[in-house]
C-alpha positions as CSV (number, residue, x, y, z in Angstrom):
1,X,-18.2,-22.8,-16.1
2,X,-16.4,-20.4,-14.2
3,X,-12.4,-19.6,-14.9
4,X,-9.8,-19.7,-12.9
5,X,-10.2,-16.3,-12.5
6,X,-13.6,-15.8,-11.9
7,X,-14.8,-12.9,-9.5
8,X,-18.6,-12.1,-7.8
9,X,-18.5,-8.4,-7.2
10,X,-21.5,-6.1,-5.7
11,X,-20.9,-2.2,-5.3
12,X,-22.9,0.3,-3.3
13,X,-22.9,3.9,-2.5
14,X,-25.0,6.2,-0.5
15,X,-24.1,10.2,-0.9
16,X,-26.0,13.0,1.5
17,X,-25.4,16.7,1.1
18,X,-27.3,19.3,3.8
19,X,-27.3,22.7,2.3
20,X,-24.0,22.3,0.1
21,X,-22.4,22.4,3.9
22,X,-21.9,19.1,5.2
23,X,-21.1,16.1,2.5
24,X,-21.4,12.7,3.5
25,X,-20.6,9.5,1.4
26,X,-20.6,5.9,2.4
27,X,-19.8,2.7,-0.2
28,X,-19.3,-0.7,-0.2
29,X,-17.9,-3.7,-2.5
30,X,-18.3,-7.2,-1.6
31,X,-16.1,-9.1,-3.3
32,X,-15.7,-12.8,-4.4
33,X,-12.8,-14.2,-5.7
34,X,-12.8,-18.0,-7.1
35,X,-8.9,-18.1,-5.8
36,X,-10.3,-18.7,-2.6
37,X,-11.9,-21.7,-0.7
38,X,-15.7,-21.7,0.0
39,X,-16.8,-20.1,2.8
40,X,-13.7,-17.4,2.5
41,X,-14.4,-16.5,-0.7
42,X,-16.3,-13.4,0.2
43,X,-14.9,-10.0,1.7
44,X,-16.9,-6.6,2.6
45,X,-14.8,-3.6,2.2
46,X,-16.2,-0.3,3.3
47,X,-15.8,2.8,2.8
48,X,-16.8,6.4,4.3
49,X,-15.9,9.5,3.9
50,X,-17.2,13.3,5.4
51,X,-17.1,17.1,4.7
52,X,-17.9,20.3,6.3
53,X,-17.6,23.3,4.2
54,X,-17.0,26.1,6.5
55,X,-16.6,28.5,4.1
56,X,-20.4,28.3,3.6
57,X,-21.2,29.2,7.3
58,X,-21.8,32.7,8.3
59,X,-19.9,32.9,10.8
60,X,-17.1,32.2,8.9
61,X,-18.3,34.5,6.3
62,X,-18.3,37.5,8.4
63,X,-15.4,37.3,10.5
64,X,-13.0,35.8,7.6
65,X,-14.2,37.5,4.7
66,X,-10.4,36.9,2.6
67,X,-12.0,33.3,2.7
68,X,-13.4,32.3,-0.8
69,X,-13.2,28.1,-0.3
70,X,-12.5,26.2,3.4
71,X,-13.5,22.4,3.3
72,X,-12.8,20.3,6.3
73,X,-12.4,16.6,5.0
74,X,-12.0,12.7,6.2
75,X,-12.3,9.3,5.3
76,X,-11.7,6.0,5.6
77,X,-11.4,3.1,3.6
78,X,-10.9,-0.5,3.2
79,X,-9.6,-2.7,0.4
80,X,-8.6,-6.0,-1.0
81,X,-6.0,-8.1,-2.3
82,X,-6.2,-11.6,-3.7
83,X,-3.1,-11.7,-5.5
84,X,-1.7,-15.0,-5.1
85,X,-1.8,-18.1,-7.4
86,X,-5.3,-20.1,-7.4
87,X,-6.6,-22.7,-5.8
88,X,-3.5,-22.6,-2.9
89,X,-6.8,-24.3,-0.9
90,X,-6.6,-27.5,-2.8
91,X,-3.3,-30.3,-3.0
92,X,-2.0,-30.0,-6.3
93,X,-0.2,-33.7,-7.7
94,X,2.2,-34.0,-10.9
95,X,3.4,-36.9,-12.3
96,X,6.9,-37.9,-11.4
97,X,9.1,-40.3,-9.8
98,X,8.7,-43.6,-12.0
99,X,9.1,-46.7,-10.6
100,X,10.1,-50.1,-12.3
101,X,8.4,-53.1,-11.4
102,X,10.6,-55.6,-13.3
103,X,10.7,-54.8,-17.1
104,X,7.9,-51.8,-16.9
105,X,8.0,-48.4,-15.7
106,X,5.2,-47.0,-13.6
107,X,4.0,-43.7,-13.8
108,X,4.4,-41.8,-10.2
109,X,2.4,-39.0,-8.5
110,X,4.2,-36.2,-6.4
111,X,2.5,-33.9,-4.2
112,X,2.7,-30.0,-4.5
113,X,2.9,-27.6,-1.9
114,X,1.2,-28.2,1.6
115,X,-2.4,-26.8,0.9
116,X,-3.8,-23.7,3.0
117,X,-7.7,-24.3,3.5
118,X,-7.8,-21.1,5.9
119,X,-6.4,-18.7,3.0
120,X,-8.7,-15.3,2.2
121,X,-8.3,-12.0,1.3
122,X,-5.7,-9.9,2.9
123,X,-6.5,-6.0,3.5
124,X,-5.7,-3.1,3.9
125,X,-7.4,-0.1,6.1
126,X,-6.5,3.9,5.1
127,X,-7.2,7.0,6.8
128,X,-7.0,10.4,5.9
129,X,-8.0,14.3,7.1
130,X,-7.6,17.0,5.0
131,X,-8.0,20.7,4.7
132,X,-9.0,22.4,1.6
133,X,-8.7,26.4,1.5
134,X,-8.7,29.4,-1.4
135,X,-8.1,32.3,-0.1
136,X,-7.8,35.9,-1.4
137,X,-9.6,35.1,-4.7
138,X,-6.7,32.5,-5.3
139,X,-3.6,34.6,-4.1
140,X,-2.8,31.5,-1.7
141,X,-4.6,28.0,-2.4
142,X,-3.9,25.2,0.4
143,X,-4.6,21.5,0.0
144,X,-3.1,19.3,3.0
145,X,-3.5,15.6,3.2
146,X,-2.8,13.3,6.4
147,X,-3.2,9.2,6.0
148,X,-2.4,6.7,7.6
149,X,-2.9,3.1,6.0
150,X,-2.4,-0.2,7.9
151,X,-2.1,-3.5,6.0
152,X,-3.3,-6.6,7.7
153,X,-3.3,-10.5,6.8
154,X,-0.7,-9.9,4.1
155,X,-0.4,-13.1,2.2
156,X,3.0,-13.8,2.1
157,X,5.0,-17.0,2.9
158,X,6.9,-18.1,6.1
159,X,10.6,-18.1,5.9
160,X,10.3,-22.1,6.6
161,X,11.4,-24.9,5.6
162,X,9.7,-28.5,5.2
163,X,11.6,-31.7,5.7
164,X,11.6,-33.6,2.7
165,X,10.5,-36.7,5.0
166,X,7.1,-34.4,4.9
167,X,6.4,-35.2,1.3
168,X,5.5,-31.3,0.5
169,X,8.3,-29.2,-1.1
170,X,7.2,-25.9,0.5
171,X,4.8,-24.2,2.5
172,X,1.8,-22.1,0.6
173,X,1.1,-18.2,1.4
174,X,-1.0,-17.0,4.6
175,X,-2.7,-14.4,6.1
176,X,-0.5,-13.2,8.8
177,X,2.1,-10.3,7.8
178,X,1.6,-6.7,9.2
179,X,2.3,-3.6,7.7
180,X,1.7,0.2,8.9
181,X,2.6,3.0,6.3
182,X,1.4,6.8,7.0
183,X,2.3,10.2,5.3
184,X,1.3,13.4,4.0
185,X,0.4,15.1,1.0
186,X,0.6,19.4,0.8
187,X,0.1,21.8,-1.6
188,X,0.6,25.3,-1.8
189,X,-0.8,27.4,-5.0
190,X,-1.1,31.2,-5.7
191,X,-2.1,32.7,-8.8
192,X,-2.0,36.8,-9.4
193,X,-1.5,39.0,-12.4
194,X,0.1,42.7,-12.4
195,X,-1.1,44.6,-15.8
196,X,-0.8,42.3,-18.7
197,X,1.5,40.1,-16.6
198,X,-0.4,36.9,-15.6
199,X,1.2,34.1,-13.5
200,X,0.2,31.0,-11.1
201,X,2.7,28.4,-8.9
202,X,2.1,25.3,-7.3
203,X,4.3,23.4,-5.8
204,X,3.9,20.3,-3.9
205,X,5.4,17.4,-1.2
206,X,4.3,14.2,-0.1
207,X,6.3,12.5,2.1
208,X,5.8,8.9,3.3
209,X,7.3,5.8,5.2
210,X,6.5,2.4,5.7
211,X,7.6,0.1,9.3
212,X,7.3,-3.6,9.2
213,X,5.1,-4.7,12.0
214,X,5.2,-8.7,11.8
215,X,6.9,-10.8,9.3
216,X,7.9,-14.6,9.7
217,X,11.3,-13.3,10.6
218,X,14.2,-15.8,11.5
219,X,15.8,-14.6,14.4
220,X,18.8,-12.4,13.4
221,X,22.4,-13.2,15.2
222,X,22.6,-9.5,15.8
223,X,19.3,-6.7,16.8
224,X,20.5,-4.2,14.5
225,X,20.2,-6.6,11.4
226,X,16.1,-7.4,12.3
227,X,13.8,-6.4,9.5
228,X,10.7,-6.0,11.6
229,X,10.8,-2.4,12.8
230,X,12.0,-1.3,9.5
231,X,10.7,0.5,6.0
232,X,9.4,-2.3,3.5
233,X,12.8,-2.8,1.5
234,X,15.6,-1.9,3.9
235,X,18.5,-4.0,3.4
236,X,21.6,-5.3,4.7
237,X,24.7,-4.2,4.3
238,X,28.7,-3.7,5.6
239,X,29.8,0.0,6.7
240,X,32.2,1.2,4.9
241,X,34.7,3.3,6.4
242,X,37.1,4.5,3.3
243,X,40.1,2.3,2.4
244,X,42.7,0.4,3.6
245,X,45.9,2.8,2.4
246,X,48.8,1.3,3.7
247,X,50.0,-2.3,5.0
248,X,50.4,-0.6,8.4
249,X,46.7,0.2,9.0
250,X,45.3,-3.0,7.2
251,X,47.3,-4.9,10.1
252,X,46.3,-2.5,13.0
253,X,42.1,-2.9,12.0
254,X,39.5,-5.8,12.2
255,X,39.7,-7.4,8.7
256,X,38.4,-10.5,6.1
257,X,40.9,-12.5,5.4
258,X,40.6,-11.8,2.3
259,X,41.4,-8.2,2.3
260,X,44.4,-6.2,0.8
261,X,45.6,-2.8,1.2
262,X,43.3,-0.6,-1.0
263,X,40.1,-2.7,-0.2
264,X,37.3,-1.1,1.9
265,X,37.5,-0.7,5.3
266,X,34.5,-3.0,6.9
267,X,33.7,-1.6,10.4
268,X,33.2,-4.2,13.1
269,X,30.0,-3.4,14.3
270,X,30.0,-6.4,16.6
271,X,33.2,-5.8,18.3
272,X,34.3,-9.7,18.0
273,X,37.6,-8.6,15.8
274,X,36.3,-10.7,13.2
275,X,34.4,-9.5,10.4
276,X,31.9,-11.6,8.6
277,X,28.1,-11.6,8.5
278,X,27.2,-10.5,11.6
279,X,28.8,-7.3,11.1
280,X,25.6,-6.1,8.7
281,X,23.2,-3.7,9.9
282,X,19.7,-2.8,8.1
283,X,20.0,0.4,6.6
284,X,17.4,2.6,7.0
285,X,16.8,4.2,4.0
286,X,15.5,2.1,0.9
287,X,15.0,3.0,-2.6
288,X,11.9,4.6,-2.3
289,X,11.7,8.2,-1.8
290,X,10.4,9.5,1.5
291,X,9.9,13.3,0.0
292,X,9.1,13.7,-3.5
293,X,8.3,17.1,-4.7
294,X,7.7,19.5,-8.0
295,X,7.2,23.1,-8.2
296,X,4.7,24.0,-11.7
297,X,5.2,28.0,-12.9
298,X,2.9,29.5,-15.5
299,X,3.6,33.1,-16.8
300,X,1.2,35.1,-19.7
301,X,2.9,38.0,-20.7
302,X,0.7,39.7,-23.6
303,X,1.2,37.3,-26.6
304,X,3.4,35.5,-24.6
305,X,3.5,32.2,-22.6
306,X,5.9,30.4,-20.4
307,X,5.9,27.1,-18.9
308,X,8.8,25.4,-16.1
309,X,8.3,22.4,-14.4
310,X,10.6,21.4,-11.9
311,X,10.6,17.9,-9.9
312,X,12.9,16.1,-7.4
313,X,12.9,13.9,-4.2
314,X,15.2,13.1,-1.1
315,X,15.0,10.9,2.0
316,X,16.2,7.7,-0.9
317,X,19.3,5.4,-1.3
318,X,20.1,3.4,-4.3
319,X,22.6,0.9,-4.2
320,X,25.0,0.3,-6.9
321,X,26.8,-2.4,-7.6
322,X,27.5,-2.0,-11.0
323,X,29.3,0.9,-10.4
324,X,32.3,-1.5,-7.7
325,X,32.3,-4.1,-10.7
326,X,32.9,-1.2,-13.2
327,X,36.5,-0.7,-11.3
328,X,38.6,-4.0,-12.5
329,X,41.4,-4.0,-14.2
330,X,39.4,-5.0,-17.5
331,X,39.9,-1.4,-18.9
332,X,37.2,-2.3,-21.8
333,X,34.7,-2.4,-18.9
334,X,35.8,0.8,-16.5
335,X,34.8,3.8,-16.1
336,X,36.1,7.0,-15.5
337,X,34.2,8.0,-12.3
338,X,35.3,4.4,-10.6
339,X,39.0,4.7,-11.7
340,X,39.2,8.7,-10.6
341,X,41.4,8.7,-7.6
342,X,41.0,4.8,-6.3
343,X,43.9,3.3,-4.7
344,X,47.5,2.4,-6.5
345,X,50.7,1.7,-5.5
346,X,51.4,5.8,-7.0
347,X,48.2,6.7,-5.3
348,X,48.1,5.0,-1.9
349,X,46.0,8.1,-0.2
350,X,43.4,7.4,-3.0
351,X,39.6,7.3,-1.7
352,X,38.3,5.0,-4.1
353,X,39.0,0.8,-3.7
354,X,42.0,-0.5,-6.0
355,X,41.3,-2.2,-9.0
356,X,39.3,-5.5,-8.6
357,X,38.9,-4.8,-5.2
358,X,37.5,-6.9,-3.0
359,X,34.3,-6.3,-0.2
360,X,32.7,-9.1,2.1
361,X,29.1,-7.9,0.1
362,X,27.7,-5.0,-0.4
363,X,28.9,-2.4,1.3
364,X,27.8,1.1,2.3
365,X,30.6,2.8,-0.1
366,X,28.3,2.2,-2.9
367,X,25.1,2.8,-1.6
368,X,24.5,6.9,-2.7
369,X,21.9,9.5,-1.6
370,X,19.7,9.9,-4.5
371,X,18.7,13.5,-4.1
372,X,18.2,14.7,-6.8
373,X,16.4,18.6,-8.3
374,X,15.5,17.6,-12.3
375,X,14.1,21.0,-14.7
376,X,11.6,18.2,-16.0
377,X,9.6,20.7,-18.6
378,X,10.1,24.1,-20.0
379,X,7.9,25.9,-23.0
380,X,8.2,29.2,-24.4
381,X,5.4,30.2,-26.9
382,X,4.3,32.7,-28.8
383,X,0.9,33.3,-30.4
384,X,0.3,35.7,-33.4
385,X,-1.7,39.0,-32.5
386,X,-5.2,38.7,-33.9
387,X,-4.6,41.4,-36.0
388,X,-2.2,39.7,-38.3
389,X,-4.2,36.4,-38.2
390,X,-7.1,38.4,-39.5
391,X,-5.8,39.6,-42.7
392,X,-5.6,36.3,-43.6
393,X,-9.1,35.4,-43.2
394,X,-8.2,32.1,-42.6
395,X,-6.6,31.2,-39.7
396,X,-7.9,31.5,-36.2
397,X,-4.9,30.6,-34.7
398,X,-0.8,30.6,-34.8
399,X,1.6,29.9,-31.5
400,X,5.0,29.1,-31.8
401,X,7.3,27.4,-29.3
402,X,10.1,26.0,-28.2
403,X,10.2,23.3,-25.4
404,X,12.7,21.1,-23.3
405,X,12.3,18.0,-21.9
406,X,15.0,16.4,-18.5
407,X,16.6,19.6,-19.9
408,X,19.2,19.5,-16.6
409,X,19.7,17.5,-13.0
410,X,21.2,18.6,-10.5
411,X,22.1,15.8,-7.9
412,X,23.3,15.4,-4.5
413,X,25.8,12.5,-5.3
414,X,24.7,10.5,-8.5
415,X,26.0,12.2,-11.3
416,X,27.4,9.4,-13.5
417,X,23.6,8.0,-14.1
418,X,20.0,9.3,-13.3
419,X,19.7,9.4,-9.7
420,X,15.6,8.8,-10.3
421,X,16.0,5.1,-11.3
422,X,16.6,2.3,-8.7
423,X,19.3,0.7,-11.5
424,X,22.7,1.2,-12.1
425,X,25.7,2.4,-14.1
426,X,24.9,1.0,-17.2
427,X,20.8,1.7,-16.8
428,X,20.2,4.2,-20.0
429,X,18.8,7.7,-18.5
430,X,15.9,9.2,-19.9
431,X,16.3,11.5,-23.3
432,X,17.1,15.1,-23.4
433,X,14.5,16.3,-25.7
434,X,14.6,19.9,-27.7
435,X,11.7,20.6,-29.6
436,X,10.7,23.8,-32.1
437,X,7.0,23.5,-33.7
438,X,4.1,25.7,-34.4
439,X,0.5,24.9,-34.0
440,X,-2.0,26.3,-36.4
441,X,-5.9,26.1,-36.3
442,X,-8.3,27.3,-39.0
């Protein structure tokens, strides 16, 4: 009998090539997943993709002769997801809600959530073109990507609500949420030696971005707080607009009742003189990079290597609230960077909130730019000249190094924790690691 889990797959692929010029592919899976009802159980994802390599035409031979590679390049492609709890196609019942009929208890049935007999596979559609070049025997290497993906029938549940009257205590997912995303991918290599000095660098980016196209969204008392529009993960939250320093301007500027001088500063977005809920806008920016980037070295010099990796991204927020709790008056949970310069009766011009201070929710004074440049990797080795290892007769091989790893960060704003993880204060950063070895083979 088939589990729960149970899957009828069929794959298929075609490939063409014409004189090692043009390249031609085209695939196919047709996919069944038992989480599904009969009848839309089965998807058929395509997929095709095409290249012409100029660099193999005459005509490209003889009037770019610096050209060694050039491939033109595109596909497309479509996938699926099933990845939502079985049989949502069928009314579930569990026991519950006993009655008594005089002296004996009877067993009760309660229904599960409201069935979905149209539920299927939701998918997603990606494009890409690309451009593939080597030029002067490797003194410049290009590789440039540019997709576009387009997520359709996402099964996600509506933001709604069943009266209990109804009998169901919630609604099952569906196939109606919309979701572009596009980007691109480059990267630029050259590789060259000068006498016994030998070196290559890469480097790359790949920027991306996401926009919300439909989602069951409840209508938002305010335009700038709507969801739909925005990058998958944006959230809400209150501007900040430094602190309230004196009594003076905490009376003269739209504020929670709640607030004190050396609280933060809300800004009343709204213009109603009242701040509360309304008075959140979506932020643009989530916690997922929109540029990530690395640059790879490699140097050979003689009997010597060398080895620096450098990684970093921009374009990304992280929120942390960890960072306003650690600022109470609880000195065994403070920290230094929260209590530098916040607000005191000594200290009214202070930029940071007082002690314990209080915000409506989260607010934009803790939300930092997580720029961040990391030295991920660095090696230095040295291997024994072959005329040593020969008088030993035995070994065919010595190198020594040294090596680093998250030897140094340099951030844009985070420098109390590692600007790279979507955590917080207290979130343990990854290890500084120093190591010396040497590798021998016989």
């Amino acid at each position: 009998m088939a589990s729960r889990n149970a899957y009828d797959n069929y794959f298929g692929r075609f490939n063409y090539d014409f004189k090692a010029k043009y390249l031609l592919e085209f695939l196919f899976r047709y996919d069944g997943s038992q989480i599904f009802p009969q009848g839309k159980r089965y998807g058929f994802f395509p997929g095709i993709s095409g290249a012409w390599r100029l660099s193999e035409e005459n005509f490209v031979r003889n009037a770019l002769p610096f050209v060694n590679s050039l491939k033109l390049r595109a596909s497309y492609g479509e996938l699926g997801n099933d990845r939502v709890g079985a049989f949502q196609y069928l009314q579930f019942f569990g026991f519950g809600g006993n009655y008594v009929f005089g002296n004996t208890v009877a067993p009760g049935l309660t229904t599960g959530v409201l069935p979905n007999p149209n539920i299927t596979w939701e998918r997603a559609k990606k494009t890409d073109i690309g451009l593939e070049a080597t030029l002067w025997n490797g003194k410049l290497g290009v590789d440039l990507t540019l997709w576009q993906q387009k997520r359709r029938d996402i099964l996600i549940n509506r933001n709604l609500a069943i009266p209990s009257t109804m009998g169901f205590p919630g609604v099952p997912p569906e196939n109606f949420g919309k979701v572009n995303s596009q980007g691109l991918e480059l990267i630029l290599s050259h590789r060259n030696s000068f006498g016994p000095l030998k070196y290559d660098i890469s480097g790359n980016v790949a920027y991306s971005v996401s926009k919300v196209i439909e989602l069951d969204e409840v209508p938002p008392a305010e335009a700038y707080q709507n969801y739909t529009g925005t990058p998958i993960g944006s959230s809400l939250y209150y501007k900040a607009d430094g602190v309230f320093n004196t009594q003076e301007e905490l009376d003269n500027y739209p504020h929670h009742a709640n607030s004190q001088v050396g609280d933060i500063k809300v800004v009343d977005l709204n213009k109603d003189g009242v701040i509360d809920s309304k008075d959140q806008y979506r932020f643009e920016y989530t916690a997922t990079p929109r540029y990530v980037f690395g640059l790879n070295t490699n140097f050979q010099f003689k009997n010597f290597d060398l080895n620096i990796f450098f990684q970093g991204q921009t374009g990304v927020y992280n929120y942390d609230g960890t960072a306003a709790a650690l600022g109470n008056t609880d000195f065994s949970n403070a920290s230094v960077w929260r209590a530098t310069d916040r607000w005191t009766e000594s200290n009214p011009n202070g930029t940071k909130p007082r002690a314990d201070a209080w915000q409506p929710g989260n607010t934009t004074f803790f939300l930092f730019d997580a720029t961040f440049i990391r030295l991920k990797t660095i090696e230095l080795g040295y291997n024994l000249p072959s005329a040593i290892l020969e008088r030993t007769k035995a070994l065919k091989n010595v190198r020594l190094f040294a090596s680093a790893f998250n030897l140094a960060t340099w951030s844009k704003e985070i420098k109390w924790a590692d600007p790279e993880l979507n955590g917080n204060f207290l979130v343990w950063p990854p290890q500084r690691i120093i190591n010396f070895g040497i590798s021998v083979n016989f």
